[in-house]
VOLO-998220 format. One record per residue: residue in one letter; x, y, z of N, C-alpha, C, O, CB in turn. Coordinates in steps of 0.02 Angstrom, whole numbers, plus 50000, padded with zeros to 5 digits. Glycine has a CB too. Layout:
N
AXYZXYZXYZXYZXYZ...
# end
This chain:
109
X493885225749192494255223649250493925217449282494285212749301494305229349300X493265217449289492805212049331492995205049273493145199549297491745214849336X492975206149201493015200449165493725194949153493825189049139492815203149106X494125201449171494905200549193494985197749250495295192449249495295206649200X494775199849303494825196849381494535189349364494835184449386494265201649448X493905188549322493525181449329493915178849299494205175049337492835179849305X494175178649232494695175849193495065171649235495115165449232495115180749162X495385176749284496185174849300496025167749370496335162549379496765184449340X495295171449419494895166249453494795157849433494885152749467494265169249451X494535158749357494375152649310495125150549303495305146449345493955154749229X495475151949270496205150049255496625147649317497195145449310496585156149224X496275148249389496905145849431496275141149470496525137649514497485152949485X495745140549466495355136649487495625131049426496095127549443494585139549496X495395130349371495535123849336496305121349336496425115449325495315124549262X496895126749351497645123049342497525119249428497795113849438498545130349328X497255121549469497165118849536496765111149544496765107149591496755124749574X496415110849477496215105849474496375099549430496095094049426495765107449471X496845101749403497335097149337497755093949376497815088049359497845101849274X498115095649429498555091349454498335084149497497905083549541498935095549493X498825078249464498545072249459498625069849542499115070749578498935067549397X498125067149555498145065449613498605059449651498325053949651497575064749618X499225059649681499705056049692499355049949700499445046049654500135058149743X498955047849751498785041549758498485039949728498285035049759498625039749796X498105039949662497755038649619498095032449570497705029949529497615045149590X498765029749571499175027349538499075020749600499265015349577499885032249521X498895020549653498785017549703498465010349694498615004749716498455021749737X497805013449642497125008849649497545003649595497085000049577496175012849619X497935002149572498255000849496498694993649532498914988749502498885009349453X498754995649627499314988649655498894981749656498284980849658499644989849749X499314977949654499204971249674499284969249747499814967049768499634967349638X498744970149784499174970649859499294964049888499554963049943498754974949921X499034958649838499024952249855499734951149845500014947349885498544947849818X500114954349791500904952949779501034944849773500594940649764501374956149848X501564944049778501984937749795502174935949848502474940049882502464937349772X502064929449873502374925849938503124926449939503354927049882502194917649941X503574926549988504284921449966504494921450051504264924150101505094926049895X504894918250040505134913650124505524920450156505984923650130505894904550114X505204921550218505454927850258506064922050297505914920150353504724932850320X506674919650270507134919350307507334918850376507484914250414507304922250293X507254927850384507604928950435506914926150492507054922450539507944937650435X506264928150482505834925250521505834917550530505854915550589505264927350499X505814912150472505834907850494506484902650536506504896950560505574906550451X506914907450530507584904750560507534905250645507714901150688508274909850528X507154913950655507104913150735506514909750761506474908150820507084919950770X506004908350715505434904950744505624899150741505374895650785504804905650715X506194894750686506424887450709506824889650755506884884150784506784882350656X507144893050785507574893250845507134890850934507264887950987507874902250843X506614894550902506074893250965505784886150970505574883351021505404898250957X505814884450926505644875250920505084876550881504614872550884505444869751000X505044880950850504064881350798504604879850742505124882950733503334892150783X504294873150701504464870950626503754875850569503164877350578504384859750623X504154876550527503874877750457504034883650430504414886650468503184877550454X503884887450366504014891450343503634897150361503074896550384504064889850294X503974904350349503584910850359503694913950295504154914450254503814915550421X503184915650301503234921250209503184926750230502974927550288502574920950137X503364932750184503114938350179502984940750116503204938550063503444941950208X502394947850131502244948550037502634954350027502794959450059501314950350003X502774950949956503254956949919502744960649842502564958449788504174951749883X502684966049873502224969049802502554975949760502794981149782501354971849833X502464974049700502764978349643502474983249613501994982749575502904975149595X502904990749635502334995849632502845000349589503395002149609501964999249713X502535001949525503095007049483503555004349456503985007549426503455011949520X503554996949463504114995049428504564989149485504824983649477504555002649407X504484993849544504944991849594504614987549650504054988749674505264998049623X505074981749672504704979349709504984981349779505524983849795504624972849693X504344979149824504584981549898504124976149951503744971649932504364991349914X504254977950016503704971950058503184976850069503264982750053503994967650144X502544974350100501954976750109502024980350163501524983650178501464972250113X502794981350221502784987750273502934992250240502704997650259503224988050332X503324992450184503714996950170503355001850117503395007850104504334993850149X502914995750090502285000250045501845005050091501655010550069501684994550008X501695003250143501355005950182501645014050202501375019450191501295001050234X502115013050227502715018550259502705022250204502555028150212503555015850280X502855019750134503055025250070502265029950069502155035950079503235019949972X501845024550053501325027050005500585028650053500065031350037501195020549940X500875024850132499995026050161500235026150232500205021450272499275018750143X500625035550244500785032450328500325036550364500435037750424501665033550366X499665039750327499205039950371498835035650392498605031950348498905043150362X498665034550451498435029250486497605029550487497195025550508498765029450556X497535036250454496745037450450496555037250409495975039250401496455041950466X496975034550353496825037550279496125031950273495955026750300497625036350205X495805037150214495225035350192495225030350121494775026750100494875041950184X495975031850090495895027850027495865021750037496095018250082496365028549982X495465020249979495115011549967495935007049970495875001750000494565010049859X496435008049951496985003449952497355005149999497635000050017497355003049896X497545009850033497835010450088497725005450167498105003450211497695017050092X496755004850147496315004750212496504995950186496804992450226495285009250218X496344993550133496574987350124497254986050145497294982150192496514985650062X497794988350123498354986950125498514985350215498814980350236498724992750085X498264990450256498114987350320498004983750360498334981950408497964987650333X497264981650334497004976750359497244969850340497084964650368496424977450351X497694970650282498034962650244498574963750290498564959350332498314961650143X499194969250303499564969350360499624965050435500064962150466499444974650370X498734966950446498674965150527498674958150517498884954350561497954968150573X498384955450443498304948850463499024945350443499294940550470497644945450427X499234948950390500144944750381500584943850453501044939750456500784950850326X500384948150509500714951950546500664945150619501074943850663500314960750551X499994942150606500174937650658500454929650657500634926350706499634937750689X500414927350581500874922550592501324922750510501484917850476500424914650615X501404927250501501814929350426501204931150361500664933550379502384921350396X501284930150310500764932550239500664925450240501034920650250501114936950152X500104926050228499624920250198499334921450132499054926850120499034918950242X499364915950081498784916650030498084918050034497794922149998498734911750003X497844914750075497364914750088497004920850135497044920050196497384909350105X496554928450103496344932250128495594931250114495314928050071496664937450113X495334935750173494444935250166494334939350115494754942850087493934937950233X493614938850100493144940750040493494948450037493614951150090492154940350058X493594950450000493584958549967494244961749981494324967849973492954963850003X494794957050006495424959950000496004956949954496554959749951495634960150064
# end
């Protein structure tokens, strides 16, 4: 009975540990993505009298592409999260966030 009980212990400890960890498919993005002309932003910022273009990044995850809020919202809407691409994906956010996506990010993002 005791070797039976451990058995069945062992057998649901390792299926508990087989399942693949969702965000793990995560570390695999490009969070740098692609630029392309946010339109609708630069149309109301030329409305205000500010000339030039606004980008936003569009990054391709699974196949599919999407913008960098929307990646966020799908794949990282904890705000505490600890994962290494989530915590990036953030901090590239705050900085797209004040005058559109830029190429140009600091060291390690």
């Amino acid at each position: 009975m005791l070797r039976l009980f451990t058995l069945v212990a062992v057998g649901l400890l390792i299926s508990s540990c087989s399942k693949e960890d969702p965000n793990t498919q995560l570390s695999t993005v490009d969070l740098h993505g692609s630029l392309v002309i946010d339109q609708e932003m630069t149309t109301s910022r030329q409305s205000q009298g500010i000339n030039g273009e606004y980008y936003k990044r569009i990054l391709t995850v699974n196949g599919q592409e999407m913008t960098l809020a929307d990646f966020i919202k799908q794949y990282c809407p904890d705000t505490n999260t600890r994962n290494e691409t989530c915590v990036k994906a953030y901090r590239i956010k705050k900085i797209d966030d004040v005058s559109g996506a830029t190429k140009f990010l600091p060291n390690g993002l």
